[in-house]
C-alpha positions as CSV (number, residue, x, y, z in Angstrom):
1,X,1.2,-6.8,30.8
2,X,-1.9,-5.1,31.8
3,X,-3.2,-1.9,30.6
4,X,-5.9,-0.6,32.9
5,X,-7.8,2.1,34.2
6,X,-7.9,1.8,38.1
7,X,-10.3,3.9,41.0
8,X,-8.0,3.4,43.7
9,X,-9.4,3.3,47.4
10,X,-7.2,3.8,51.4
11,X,-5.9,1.0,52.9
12,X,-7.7,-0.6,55.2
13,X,-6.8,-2.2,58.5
14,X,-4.5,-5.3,58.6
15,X,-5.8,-8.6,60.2
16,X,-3.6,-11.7,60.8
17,X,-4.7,-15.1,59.5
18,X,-2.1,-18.1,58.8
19,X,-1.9,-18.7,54.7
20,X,-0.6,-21.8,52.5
21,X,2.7,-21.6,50.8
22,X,3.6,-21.2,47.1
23,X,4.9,-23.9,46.0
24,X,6.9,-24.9,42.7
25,X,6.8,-28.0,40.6
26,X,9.5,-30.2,42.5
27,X,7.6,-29.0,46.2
28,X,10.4,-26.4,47.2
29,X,9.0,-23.0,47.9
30,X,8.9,-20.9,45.1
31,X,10.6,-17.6,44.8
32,X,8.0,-14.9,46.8
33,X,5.4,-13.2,45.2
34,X,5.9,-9.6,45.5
35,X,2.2,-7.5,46.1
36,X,1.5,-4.8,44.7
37,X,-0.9,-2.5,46.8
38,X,-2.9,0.4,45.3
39,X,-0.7,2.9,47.3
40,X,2.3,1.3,45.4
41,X,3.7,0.0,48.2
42,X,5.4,-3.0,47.6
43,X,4.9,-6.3,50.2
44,X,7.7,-9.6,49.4
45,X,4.8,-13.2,50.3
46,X,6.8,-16.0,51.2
47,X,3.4,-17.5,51.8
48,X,-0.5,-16.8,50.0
49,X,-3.5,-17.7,49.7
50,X,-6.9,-16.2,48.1
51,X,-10.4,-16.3,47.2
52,X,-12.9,-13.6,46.0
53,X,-12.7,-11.7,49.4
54,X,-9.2,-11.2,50.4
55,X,-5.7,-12.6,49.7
56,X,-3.9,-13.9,53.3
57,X,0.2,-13.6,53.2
58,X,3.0,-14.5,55.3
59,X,6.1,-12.4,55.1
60,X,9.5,-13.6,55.5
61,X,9.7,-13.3,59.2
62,X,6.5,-15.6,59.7
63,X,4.0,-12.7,60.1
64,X,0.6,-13.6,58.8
65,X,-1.6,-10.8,57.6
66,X,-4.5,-10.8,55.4
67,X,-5.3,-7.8,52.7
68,X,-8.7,-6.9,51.3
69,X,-8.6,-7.3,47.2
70,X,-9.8,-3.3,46.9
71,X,-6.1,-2.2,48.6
72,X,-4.3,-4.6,46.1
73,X,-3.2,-3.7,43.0
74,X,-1.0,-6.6,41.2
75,X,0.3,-9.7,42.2
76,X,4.1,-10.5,40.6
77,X,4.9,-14.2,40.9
78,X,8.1,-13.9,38.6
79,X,12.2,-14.2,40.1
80,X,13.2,-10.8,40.0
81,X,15.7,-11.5,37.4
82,X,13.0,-11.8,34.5
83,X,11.7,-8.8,33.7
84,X,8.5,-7.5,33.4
85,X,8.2,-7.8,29.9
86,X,10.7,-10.6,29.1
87,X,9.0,-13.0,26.1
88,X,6.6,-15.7,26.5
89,X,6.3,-18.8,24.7
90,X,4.4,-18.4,21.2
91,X,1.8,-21.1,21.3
92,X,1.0,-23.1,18.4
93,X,-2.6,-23.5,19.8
94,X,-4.8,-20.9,20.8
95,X,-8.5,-20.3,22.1
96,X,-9.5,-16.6,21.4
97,X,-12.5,-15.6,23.3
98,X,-15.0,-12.8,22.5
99,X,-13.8,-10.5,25.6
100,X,-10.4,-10.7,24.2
101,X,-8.6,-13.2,26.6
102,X,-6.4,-16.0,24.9
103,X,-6.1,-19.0,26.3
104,X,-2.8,-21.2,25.2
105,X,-4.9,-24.5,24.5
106,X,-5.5,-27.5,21.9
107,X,-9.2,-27.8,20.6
108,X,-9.7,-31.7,21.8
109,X,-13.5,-31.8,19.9
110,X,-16.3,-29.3,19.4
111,X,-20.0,-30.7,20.5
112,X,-23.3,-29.4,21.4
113,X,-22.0,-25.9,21.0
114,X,-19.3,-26.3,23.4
115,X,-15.5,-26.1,23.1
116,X,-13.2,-29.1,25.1
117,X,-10.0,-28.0,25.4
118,X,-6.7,-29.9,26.6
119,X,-2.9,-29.5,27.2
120,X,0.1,-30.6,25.5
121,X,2.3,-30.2,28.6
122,X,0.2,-28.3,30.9
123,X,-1.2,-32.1,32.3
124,X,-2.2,-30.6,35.7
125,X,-4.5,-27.4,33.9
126,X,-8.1,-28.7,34.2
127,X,-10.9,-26.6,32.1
128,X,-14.5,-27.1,31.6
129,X,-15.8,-26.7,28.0
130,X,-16.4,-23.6,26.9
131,X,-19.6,-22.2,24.8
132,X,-18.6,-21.8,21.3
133,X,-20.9,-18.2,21.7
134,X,-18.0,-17.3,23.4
135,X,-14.9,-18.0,21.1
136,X,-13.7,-15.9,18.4
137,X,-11.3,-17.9,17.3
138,X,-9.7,-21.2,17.2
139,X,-6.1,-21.4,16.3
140,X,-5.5,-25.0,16.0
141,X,-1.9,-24.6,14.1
142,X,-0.2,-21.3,13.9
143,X,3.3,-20.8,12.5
144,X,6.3,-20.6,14.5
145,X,8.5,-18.2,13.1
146,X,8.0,-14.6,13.8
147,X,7.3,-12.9,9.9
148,X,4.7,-16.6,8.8
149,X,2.8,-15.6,12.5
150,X,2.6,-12.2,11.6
151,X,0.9,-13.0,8.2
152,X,-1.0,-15.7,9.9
153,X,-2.3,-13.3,12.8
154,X,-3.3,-10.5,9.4
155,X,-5.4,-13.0,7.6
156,X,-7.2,-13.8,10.7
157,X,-7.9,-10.2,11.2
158,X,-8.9,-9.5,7.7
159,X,-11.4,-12.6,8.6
160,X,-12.9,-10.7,11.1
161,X,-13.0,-7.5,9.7
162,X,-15.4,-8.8,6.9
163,X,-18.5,-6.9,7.3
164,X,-19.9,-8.7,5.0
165,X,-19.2,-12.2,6.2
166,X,-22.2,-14.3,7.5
167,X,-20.5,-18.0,7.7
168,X,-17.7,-19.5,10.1
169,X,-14.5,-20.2,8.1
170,X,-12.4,-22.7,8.2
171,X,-9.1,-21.4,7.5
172,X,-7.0,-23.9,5.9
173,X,-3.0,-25.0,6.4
174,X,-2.4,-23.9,2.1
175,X,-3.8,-20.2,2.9
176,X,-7.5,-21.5,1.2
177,X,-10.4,-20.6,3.3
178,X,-13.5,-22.7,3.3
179,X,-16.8,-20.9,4.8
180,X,-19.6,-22.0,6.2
181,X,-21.9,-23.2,9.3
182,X,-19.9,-25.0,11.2
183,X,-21.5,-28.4,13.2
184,X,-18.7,-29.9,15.0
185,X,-15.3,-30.9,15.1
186,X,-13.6,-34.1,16.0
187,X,-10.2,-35.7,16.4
188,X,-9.8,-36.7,12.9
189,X,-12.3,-34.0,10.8
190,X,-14.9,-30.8,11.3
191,X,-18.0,-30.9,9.8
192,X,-19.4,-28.1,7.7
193,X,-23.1,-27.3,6.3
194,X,-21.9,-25.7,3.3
195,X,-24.7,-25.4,0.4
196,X,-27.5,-27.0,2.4
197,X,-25.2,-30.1,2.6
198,X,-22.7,-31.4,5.3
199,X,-18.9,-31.0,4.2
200,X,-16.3,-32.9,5.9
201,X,-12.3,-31.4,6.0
202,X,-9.8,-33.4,7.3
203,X,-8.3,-31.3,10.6
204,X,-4.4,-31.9,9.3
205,X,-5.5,-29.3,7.0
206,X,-7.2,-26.6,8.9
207,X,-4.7,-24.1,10.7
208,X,-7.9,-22.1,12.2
209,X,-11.5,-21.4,12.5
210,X,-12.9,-18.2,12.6
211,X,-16.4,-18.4,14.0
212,X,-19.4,-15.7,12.5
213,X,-18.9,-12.6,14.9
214,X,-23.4,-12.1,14.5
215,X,-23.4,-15.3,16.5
216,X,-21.1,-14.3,19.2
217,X,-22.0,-13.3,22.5
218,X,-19.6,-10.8,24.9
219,X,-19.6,-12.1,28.3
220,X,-21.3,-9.8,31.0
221,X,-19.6,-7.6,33.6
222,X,-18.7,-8.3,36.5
223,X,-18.7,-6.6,40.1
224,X,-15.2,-7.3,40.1
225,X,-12.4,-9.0,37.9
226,X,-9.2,-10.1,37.3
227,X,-6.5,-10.5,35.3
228,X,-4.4,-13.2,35.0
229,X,-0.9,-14.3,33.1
230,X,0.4,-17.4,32.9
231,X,4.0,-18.7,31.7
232,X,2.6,-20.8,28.7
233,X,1.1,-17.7,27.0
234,X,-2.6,-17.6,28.3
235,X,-3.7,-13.9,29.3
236,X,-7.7,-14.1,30.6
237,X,-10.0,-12.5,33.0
238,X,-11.8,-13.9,35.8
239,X,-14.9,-13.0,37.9
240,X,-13.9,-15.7,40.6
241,X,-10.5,-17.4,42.1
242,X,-10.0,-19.2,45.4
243,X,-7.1,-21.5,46.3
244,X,-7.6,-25.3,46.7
245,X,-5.0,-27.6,47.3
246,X,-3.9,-30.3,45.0
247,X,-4.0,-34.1,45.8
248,X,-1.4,-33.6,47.8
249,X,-0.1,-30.0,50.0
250,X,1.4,-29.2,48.3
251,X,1.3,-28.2,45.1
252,X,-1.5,-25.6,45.7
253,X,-3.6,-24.5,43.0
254,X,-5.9,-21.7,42.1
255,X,-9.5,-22.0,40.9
256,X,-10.9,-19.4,38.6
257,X,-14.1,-18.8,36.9
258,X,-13.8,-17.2,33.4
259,X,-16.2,-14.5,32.0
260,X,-17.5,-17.4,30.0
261,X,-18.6,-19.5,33.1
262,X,-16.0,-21.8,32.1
263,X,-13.9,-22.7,35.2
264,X,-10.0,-23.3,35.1
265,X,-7.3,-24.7,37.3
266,X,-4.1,-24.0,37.3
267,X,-1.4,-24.8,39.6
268,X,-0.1,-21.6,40.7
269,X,3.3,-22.3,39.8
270,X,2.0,-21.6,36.4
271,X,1.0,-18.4,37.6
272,X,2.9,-15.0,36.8
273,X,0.9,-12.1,37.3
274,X,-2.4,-11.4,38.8
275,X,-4.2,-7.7,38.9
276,X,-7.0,-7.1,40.2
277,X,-10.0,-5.0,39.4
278,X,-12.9,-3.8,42.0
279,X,-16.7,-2.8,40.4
280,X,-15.4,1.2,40.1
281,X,-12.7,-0.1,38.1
282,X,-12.5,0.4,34.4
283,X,-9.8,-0.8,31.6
284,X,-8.8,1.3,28.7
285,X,-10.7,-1.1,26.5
286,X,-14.1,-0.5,28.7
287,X,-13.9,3.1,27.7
288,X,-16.5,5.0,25.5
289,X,-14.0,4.8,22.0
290,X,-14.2,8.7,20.6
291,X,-12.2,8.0,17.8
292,X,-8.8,6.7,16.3
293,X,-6.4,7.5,13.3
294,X,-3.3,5.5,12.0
295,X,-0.9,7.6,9.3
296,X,1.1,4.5,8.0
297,X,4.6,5.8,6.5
298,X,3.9,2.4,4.0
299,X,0.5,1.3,2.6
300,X,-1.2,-1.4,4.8
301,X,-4.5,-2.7,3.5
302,X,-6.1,-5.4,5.7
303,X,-7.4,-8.1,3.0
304,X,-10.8,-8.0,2.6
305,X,-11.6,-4.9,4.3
306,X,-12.7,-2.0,2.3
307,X,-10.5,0.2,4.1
308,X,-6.9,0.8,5.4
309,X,-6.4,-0.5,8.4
310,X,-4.0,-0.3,11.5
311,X,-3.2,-3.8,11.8
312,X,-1.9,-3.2,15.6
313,X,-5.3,-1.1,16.7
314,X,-7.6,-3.7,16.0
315,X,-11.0,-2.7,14.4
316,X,-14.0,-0.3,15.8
317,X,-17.0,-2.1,16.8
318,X,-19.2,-1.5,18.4
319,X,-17.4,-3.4,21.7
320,X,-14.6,-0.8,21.0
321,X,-11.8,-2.9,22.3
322,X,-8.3,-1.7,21.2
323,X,-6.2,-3.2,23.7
324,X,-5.0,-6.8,23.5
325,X,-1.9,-8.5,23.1
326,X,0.7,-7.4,21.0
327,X,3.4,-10.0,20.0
328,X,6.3,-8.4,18.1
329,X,9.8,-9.9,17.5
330,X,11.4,-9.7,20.9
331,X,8.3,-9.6,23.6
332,X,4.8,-10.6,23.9
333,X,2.7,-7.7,25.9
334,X,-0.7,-8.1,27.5
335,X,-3.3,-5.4,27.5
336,X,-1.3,-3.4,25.9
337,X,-1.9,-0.8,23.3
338,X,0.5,0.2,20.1
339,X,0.8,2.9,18.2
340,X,3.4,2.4,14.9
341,X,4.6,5.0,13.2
342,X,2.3,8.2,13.6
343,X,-0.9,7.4,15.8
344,X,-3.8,8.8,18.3
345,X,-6.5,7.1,19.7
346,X,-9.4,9.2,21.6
347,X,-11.1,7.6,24.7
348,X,-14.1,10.0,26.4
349,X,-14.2,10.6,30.2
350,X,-16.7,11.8,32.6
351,X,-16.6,14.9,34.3
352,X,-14.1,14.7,37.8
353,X,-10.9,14.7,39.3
354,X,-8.1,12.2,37.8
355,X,-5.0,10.5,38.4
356,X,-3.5,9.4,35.6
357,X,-0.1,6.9,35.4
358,X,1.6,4.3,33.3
359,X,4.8,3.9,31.0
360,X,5.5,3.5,27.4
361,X,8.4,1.9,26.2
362,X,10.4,1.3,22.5
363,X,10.7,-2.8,21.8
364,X,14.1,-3.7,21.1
365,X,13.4,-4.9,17.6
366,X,13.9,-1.5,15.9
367,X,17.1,0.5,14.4
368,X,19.6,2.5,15.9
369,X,18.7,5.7,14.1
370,X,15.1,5.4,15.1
371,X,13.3,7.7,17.4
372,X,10.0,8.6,18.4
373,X,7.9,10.7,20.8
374,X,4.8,10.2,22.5
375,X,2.2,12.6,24.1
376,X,-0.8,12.4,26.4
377,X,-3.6,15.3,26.0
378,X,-6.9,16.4,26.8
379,X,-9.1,18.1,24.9
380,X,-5.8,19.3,22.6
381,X,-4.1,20.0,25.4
382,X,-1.0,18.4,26.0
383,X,-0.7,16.9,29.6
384,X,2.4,15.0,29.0
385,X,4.9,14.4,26.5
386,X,8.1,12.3,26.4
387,X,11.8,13.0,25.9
388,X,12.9,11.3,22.3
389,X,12.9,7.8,23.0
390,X,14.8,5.7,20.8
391,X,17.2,2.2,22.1
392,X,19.1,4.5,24.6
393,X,16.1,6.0,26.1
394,X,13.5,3.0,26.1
395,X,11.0,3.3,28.8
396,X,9.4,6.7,30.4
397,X,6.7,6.5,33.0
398,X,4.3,9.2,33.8
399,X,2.1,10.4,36.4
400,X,-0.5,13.4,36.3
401,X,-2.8,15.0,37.8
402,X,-6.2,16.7,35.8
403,X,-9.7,17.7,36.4
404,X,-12.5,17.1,33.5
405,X,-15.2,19.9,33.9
406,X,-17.8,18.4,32.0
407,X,-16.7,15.1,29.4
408,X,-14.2,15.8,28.1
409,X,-11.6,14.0,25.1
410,X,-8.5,12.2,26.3
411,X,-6.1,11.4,23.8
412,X,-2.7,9.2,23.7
413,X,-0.6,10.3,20.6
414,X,2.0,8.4,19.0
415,X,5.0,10.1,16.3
416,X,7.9,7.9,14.8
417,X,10.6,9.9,13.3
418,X,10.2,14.2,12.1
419,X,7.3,13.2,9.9
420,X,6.3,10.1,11.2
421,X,7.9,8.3,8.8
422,X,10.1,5.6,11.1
423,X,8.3,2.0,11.3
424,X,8.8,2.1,15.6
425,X,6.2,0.9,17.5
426,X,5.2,2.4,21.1
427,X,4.0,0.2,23.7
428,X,1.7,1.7,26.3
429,X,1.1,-0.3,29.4
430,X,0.3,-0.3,33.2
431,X,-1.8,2.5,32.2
432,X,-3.8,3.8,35.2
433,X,-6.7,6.3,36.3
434,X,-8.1,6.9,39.4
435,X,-10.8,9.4,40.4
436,X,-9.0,11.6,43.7
């Protein structure tokens, strides 16, 4: 579930070309992938295929056309009986990379600065290694159950909210953390320099590794991006993707080149949503971060952090990246931002003309009496504001029209019960802006 800000163009002119079909895992053809243009008009692919220039589709009758990537918005590869925001798997093995994508992987060994990574099931995912630089974090056993992830995912955090923190840490599987300058890490134990002497832990015992954020290194921009979703959990961005066929057509698969320069393959049965994002194109999270404020109805003090925290707006650095992935009881969200119970957050734009869209929605793990209200201003102005939204009233999109005379402030606001004093959460997604 992306959030994103998006400079939409015209469509262009439609040229035929033949394409290769989608395929699933026992060589029937898949369900069709429904495209998304920037227009929202909405085209059902029985057929695609795609590289960085264009994607080429054939419809249900057989016609072939083929759609430059600045007219195309999103690309849904999901039956139209799972919804949008339907769970995904929680995996017990995670690569979190500085730029905030997550890939659903198994460390396989750490060397010469680079990260191997591997598949329990996946067998046909292929990956090259990945500069440690890049990775935030490695989660090489995280609990299953929803409340021991939660606490798992908060001590992480408070590991890399330490300001003061100047080693990697090896988080350990009895809650013990065990710092220091990491070397390597094998099949059977990771190696430490810990006192000016090498340290050995067995890997049964580690559950992470949080890697020194002054070492880390945010990938580049790129001209043009995308964002992709797959149905084991992984949630990344690209600066490349083609389609190249498998050792047999089919399956097909698709190609991708991560901010990291790592390259991936997946077959595109594994695929669920692609959007796409030209040069003009910003997310919520590339924004210039004014400010934000959290009014917790309970205390909630991130461990190790000198301050009180909002553990679902993650900290203000200096890369100002707020959006993420939420994962609550009952749905995991992309690029999505939350706000639980009273919240704003404050994003500067330039001067000019603005379309802004997007939805927020309640997740169903809340109580019947709960009820909340969310708001969209500039400047203190109020743009947009929701009906009470509570389990009846879940979702609300919006759409709006504003001009910024010189930059100007634009707020989303968040308020759980009269006072703010209901634990719901609001999920803000598909968020969109477009200069007219």
């Amino acid at each position: 579930m992306n959030t994103r800000l998006l400079i939409f163009n015209a469509l262009m002119p439609v040229y035929l070309l033949g394409s290769i079909p989608v395929w699933s895992a026992d060589h029937e053809p898949a369900l069709p992938a429904r495209i998304q243009l920037v227009n929202a008009q909405v085209i059902t692919a029985h057929q695609v295929r795609m590289d960085g220039n264009e994607l080429a589709i054939t419809a249900a009758d057989g016609t072939p056309s083929r759609w430059p990537w600045k007219e195309i918005a999103r690309i849904d590869f999901r039956s139209e009986s799972k919804a949008a925001y339907d769970g995904l798997p929680v995996p017990q093995h995670e690569i979190w990379l500085t730029n905030g994508d997550r890939i659903a992987a198994f460390v396989k060994e750490i060397q010469d600065e680079k990260l191997q990574i591997g598949w329990v099931e996946q067998t046909k995912w292929q990956a090259e290694p990945i500069p440690l630089e890049s990775v935030e974090v490695a989660v090489l056993k995280a609990p299953t159950s929803s409340f021991a992830r939660a606490s798992f995912r908060r001590r992480i955090q408070s590991l890399r909210d330490a300001a003061a923190r100047k080693d990697d840490v090896a988080l350990l599987s009895n809650g013990d953390e065990f710092p220091g300058e990491f070397i390597e890490l094998g099949a059977e134990q990771a190696t430490l320099m810990r006192l000016k002497e090498s340290v050995q832990v067995p890997r049964f015992r580690m559950a992470a590794l949080v890697f020194n954020e002054e070492l880390l290194v945010v990938p580049q921009p790129a001209k043009q991006r995308w964002r992709v979703v797959t149905n084991d959990g992984s949630a990344f961005t690209v600066r490349e993707l083609r389609t190249v066929n498998g050792e047999k057509e089919p399956p097909v698969k698709l190609e991708f080149l991560l901010m990291t320069g790592t390259r991936l393959v997946v077959p595109m049965q594994d695929i669920l949503t692609i959007e796409f994002a030209p040069d003009s194109l910003q997310w919520l999270d590339d924004l210039p971060l004014e400010s934000h404020a959290w009014h917790p109805w309970l205390p909630a003090t991130v461990q190790g952090s000198s301050t009180t925290k909002n553990i679902l707006l993650t900290r203000q650095t200096s890369r100002n990246r707020l959006t993420g992935i939420h994962e609550g009881f009952d749905e995991t969200a992309f690029w999505s931002l939350s706000m639980s119970p009273e919240a704003e957050v404050t994003w500067r734009l330039a001067k000019g003309a603005y379309q802004l869209s997007g939805r927020v929605h309640v997740p169903g793990a809340t109580t019947l009496s709960a009820a909340a209200k969310a708001s969209i201003e500039q400047n203190g102005k109020t743009l947009w504001g929701s009906q009470e939204m509570n389990l009846q009233n879940k979702s609300e999109a919006f759409q709006l029209d504003f001009i910024v005379t010189e930059e100007e402030k634009l707020t989303f606001r968040a308020k759980s019960g009269p006072a703010g004093d209901q634990g719901m959460q609001l999920i803000w997604s598909d968020v969109s802006l477009r200069v007219k």
